[in-house]
C-alpha positions as CSV (number, residue, x, y, z in Angstrom):
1,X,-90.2,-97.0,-45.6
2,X,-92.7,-94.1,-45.2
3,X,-92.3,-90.2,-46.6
4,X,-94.3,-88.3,-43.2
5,X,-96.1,-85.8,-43.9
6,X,-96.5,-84.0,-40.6
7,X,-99.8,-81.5,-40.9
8,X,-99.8,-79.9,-36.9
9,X,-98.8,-76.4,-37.0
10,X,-99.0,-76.1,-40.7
11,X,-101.6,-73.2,-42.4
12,X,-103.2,-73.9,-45.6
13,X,-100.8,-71.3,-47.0
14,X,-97.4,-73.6,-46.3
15,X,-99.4,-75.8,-49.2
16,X,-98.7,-74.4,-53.1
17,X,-100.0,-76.2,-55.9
18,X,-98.5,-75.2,-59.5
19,X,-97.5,-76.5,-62.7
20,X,-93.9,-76.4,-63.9
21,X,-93.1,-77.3,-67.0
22,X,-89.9,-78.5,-66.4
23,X,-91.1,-80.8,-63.8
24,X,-93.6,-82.6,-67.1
25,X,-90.4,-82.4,-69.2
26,X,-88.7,-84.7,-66.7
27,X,-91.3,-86.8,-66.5
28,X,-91.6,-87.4,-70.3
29,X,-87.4,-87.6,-70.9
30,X,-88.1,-90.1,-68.2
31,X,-91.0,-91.8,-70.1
32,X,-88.8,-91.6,-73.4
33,X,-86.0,-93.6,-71.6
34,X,-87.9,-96.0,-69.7
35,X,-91.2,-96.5,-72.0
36,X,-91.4,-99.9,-71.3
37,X,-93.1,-99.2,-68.1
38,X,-95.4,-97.3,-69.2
39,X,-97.0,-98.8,-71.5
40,X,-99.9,-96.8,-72.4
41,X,-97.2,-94.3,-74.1
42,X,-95.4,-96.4,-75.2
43,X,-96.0,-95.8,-79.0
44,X,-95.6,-92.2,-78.1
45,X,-92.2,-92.9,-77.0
46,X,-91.1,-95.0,-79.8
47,X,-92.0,-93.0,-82.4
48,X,-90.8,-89.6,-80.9
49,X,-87.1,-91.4,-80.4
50,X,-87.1,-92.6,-83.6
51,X,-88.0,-89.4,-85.8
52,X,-85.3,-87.4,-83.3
53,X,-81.9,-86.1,-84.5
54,X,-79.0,-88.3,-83.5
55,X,-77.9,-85.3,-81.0
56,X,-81.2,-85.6,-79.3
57,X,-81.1,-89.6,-78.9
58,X,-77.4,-89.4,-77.6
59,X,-79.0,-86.3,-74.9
60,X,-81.2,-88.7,-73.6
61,X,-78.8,-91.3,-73.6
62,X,-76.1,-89.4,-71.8
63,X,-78.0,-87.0,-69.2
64,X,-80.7,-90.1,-68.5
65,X,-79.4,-90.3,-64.8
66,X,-81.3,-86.7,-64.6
67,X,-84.5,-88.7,-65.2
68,X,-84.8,-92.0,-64.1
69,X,-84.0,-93.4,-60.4
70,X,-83.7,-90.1,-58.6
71,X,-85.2,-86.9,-60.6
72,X,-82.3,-84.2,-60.9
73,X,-83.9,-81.6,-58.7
74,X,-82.5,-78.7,-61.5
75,X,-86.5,-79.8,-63.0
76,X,-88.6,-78.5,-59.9
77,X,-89.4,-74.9,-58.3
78,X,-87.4,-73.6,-55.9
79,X,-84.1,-73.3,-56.6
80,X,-81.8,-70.4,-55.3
81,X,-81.7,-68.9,-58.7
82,X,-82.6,-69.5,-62.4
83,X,-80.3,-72.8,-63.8
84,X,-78.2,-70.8,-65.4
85,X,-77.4,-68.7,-62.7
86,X,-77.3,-70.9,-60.0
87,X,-73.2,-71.1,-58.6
88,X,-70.8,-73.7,-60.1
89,X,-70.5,-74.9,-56.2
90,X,-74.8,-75.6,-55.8
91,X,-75.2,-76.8,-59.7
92,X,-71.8,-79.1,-58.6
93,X,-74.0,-80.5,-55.5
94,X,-77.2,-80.9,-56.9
95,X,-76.1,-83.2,-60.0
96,X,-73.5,-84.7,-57.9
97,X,-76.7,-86.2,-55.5
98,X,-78.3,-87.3,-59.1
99,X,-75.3,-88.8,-60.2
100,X,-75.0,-90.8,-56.7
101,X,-78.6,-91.9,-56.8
102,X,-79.3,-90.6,-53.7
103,X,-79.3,-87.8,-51.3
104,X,-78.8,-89.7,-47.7
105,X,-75.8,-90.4,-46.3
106,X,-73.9,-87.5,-48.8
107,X,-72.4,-84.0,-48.7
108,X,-71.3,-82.8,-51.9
109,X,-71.5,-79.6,-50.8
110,X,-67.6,-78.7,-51.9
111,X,-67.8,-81.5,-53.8
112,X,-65.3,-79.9,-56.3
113,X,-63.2,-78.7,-54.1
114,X,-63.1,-81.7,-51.2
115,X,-60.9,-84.8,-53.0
116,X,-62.9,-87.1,-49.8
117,X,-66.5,-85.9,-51.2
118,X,-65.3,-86.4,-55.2
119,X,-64.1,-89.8,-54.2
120,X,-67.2,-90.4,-52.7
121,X,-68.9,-89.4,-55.5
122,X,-67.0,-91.8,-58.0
123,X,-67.6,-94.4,-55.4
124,X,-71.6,-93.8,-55.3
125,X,-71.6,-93.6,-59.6
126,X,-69.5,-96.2,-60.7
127,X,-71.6,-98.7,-58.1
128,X,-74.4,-98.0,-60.7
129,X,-74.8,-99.0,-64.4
130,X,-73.8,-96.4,-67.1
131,X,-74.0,-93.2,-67.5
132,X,-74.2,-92.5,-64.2
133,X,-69.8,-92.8,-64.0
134,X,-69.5,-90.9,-67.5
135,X,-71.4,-88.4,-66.0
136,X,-70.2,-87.9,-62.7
137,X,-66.8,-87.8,-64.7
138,X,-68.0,-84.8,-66.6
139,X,-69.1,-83.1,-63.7
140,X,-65.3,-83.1,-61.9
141,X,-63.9,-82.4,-65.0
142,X,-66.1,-79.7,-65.9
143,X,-68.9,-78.5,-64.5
144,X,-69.7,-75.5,-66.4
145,X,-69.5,-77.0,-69.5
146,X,-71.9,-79.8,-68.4
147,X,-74.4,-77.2,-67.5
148,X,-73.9,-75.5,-71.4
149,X,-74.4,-79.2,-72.5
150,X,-77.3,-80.0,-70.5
151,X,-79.2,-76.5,-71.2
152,X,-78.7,-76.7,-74.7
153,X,-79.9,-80.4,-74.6
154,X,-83.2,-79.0,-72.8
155,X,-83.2,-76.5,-75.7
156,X,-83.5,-79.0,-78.0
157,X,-86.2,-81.3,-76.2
158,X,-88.2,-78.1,-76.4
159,X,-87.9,-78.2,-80.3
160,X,-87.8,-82.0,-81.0
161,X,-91.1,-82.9,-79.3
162,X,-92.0,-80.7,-76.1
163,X,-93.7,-77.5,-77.6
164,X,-96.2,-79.3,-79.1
165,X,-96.2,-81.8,-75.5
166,X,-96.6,-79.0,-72.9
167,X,-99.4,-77.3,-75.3
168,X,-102.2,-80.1,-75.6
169,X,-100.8,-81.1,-71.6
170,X,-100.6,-77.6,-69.7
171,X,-104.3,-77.5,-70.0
172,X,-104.8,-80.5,-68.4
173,X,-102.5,-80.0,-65.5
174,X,-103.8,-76.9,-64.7
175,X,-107.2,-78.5,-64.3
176,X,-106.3,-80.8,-62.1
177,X,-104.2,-78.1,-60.0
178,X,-107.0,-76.2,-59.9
179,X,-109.5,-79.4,-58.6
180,X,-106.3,-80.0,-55.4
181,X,-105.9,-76.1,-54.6
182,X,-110.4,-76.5,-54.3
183,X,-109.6,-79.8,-52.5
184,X,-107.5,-78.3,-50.1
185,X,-110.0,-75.4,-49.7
186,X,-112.6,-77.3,-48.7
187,X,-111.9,-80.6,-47.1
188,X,-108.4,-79.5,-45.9
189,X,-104.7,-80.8,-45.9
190,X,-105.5,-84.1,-45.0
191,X,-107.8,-85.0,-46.9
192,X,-106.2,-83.4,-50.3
193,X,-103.1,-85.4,-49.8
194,X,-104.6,-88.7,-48.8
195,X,-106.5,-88.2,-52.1
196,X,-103.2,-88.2,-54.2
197,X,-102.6,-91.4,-53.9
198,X,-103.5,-94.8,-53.1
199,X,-100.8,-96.0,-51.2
200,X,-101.5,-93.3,-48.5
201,X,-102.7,-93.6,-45.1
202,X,-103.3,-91.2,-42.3
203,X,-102.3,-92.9,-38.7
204,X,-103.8,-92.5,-35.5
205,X,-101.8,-89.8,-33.5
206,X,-100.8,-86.6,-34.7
207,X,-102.4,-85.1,-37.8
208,X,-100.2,-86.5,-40.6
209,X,-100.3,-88.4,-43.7
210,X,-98.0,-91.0,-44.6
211,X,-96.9,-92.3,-48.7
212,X,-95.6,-95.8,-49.0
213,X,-92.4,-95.1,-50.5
214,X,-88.7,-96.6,-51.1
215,X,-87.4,-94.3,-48.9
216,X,-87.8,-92.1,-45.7
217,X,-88.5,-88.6,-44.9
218,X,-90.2,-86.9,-42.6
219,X,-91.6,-83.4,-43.6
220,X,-92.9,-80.6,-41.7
221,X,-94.8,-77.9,-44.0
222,X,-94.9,-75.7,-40.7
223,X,-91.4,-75.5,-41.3
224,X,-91.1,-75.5,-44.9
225,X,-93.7,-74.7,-47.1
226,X,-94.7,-77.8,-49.8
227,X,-95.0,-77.6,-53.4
228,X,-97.3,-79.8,-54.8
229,X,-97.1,-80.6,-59.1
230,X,-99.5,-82.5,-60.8
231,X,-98.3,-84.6,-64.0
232,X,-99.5,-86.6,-67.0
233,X,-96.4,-88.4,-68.1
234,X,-95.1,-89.3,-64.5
235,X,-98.1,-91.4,-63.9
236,X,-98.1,-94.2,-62.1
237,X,-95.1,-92.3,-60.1
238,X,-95.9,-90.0,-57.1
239,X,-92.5,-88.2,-56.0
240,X,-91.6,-87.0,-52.9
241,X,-88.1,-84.2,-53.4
242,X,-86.7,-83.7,-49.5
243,X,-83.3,-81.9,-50.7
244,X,-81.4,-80.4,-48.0
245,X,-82.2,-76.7,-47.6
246,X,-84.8,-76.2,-50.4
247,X,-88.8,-76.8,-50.1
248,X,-90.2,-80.1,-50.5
249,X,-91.7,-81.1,-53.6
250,X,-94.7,-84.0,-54.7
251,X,-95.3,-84.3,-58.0
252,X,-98.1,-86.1,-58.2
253,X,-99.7,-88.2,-61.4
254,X,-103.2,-86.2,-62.5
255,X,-105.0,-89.8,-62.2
256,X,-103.7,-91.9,-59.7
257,X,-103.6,-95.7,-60.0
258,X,-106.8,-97.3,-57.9
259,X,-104.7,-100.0,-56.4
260,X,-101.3,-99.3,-53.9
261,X,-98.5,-101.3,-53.0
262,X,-100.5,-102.3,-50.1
263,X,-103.7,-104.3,-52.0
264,X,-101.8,-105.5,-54.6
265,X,-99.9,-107.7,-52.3
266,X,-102.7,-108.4,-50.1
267,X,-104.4,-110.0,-53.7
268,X,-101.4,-112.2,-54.2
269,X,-100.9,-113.4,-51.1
270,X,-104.5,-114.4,-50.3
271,X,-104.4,-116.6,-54.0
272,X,-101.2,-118.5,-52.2
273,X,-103.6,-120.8,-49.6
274,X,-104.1,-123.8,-51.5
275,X,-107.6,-124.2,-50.2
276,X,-108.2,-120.8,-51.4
277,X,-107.3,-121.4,-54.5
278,X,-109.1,-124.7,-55.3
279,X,-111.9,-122.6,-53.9
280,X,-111.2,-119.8,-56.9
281,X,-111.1,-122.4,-59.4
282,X,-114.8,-123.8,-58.9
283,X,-116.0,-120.3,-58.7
284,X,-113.9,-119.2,-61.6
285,X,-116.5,-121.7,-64.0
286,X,-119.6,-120.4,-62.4
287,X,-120.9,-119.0,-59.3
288,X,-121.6,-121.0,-56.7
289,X,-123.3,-121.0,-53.3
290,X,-121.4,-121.5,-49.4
291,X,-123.0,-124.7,-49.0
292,X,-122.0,-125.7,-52.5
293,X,-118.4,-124.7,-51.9
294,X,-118.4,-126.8,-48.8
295,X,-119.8,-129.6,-50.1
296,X,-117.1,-129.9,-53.0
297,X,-113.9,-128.6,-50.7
298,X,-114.8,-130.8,-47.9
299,X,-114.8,-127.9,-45.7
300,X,-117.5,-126.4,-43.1
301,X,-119.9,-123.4,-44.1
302,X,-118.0,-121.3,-41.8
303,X,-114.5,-122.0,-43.1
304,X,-115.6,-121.3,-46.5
305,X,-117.6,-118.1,-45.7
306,X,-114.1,-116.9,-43.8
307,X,-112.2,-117.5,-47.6
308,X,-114.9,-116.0,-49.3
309,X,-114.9,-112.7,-46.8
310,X,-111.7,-112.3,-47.0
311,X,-111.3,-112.5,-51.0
312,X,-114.2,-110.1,-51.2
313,X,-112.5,-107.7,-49.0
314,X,-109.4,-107.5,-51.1
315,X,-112.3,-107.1,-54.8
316,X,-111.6,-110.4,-56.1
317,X,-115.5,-112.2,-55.1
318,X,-118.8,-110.5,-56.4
319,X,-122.0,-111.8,-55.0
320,X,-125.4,-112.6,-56.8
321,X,-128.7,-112.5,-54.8
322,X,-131.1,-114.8,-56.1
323,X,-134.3,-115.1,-54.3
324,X,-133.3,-116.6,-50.8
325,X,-129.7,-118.2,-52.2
326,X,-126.7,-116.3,-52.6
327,X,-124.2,-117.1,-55.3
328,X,-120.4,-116.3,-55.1
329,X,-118.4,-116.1,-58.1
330,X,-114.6,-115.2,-58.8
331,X,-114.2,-111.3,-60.3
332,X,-111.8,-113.1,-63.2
333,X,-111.0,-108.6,-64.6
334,X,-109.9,-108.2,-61.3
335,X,-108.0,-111.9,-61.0
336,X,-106.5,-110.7,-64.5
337,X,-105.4,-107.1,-63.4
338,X,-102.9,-108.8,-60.5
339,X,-99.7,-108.6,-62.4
340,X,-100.3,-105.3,-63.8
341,X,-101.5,-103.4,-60.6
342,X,-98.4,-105.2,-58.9
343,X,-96.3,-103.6,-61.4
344,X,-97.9,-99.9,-61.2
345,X,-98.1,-100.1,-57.3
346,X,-94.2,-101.1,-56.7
347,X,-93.6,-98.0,-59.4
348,X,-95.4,-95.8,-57.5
């Protein structure tokens, strides 16, 4: 299910790229809730949850539906107004979507006012695992004070362990703002976005670029201008915001992963042909020639070559050149980095 990016009609002005701190805020409550899959800060994570105050470690226990399947849009640029001053009735609708785990197929636009859209919404909530209901709860009940409790919980992420985050991070972010507004400058829409992430592709057609993603949109900067966000701590995740009547937003990881959804099922699926992979395990041991290979597989030169093309193709074959022979041999790094690119492409 793609996210379209459609790029006719669409001046390089429609295209904004800034940092928001709140958008890296999310991204690390999100890492401190889910560290497990991401590993490499992990220990980060661990330690900053453990030295917290209780009232911070029952904040991210209680809001984490802000942060982890759907990112509350109250972190991103673009809102009508400020948090604080947004109206009950649009604060109500946008955490209402959060607490639903999806914006398609709902209108919580009176949400606190319509008994059909707050029965939908307890519907949506208590379908998922806890604290999505708890929260939703607190939102019919009162929304006001959920917004004191969640600004004040913000507050206090800024004390416990942000400050000191956003200041060795912001300088990095900024870099990397500045190297996509210079992409965008001079190789153009197209190619700036393609280059956000691996799992993109641009069709034949129309000028557009497509994201593999879990879910479908199709956005038209011509119509509404994009924000793009770069971030450290949501790496391996590229994010695609399409709320109703506010400006689309990707937040985008700084380095983005080298292998997409898209490879990293290609490797597995070409290690599941049993002559493929009795092929593999001679040239696991050493490297070994075509007419080697189809000698010991029982197998023609040209059946073997096919295997091996199509295993170098997908980076799992390097080749040695010796004199007039050439030796195959399995990349056993790249054999070994399956499950984990797997794991980072279907986050992504």
């Amino acid at each position: 299910m793609p996210v379209v990016i459609v790029l006719e009609g669409a001046a390089p002005d429609r295209f904004t790229v800034t940092v928001s701190p709140l958008a890296e805020l999310a991204a690390s409550l999100h890492v401190l809730t889910e560290h497990t899959h991401h590993t490499e800060h992990a220990p980060w994570a661990e330690q900053t949850t453990r030295d917290a105050p209780p009232a911070f470690r029952a904040g991210l226990r209680r809001f984490a539906p802000l942060w982890t399947a759907l990112r509350w849009r109250g972190f991103y640029p673009g809102l009508d107004a400020p948090l604080p001053d947004l109206t009950t009735d649009r604060f109500a609708e946008l955490t209402a979507h959060t607490c639903a785990s999806g914006y398609r197929g709902f209108d919580f636009g009176r949400v606190l006012h319509d008994a059909t859209q707050a029965a939908a919404l307890r519907r949506a909530a208590y379908g998922l695992p806890e604290p999505h209901p708890a929260l939703a709860e607190d939102l019919l009940r009162d929304p006001e004070q959920l917004r004191t409790d969640i600004l004040a919980f913000l507050d206090l992420c800024r004390r416990v362990f942000f400050a000191d985050l956003w200041a060795t991070t912001e300088p990095a972010l900024t870099r990397a703002a500045h190297l996509v507004r210079q992409r965008f400058a001079d190789e153009g829409p197209e190619a700036a976005l393609l280059s956000l992430s691996p799992s993109s592709a641009r069709p034949a057609g129309p000028s557009r670029v497509v994201f593999d993603k879990v879910h479908h949109a199709v956005i038209s900067p011509a119509r509404s201008p994009i924000l793009l966000i770069p971030t450290r701590y949501g790496a391996p995740h590229l994010l695609v915001k399409d709320e109703p009547g506010l400006a689309p937003v990707v937040h985008f990881p700084v380095d983005a992963p080298e292998i997409g959804v898209t490879l990293a099922r290609s490797r597995m699926l070409a290690l599941t042909d049993p002559r493929r992979v009795r092929l593999c395990r001679l040239i696991a041991r050493q490297a070994m020639t075509t007419a080697d290979l189809a000698d010991r597989l029982s197998m023609t030169r040209p059946q073997v070559s096919r295997h091996l093309r199509a295993l170098r193709d997908l980076g799992l074959v390097h080749v040695e050149r010796n004199g007039r022979y050439v030796h195959y041999g399995l990349d056993l790094a790249a054999v070994e980095r399956i499950g984990r690119d797997v794991a980072t492409a279907l986050q992504y």
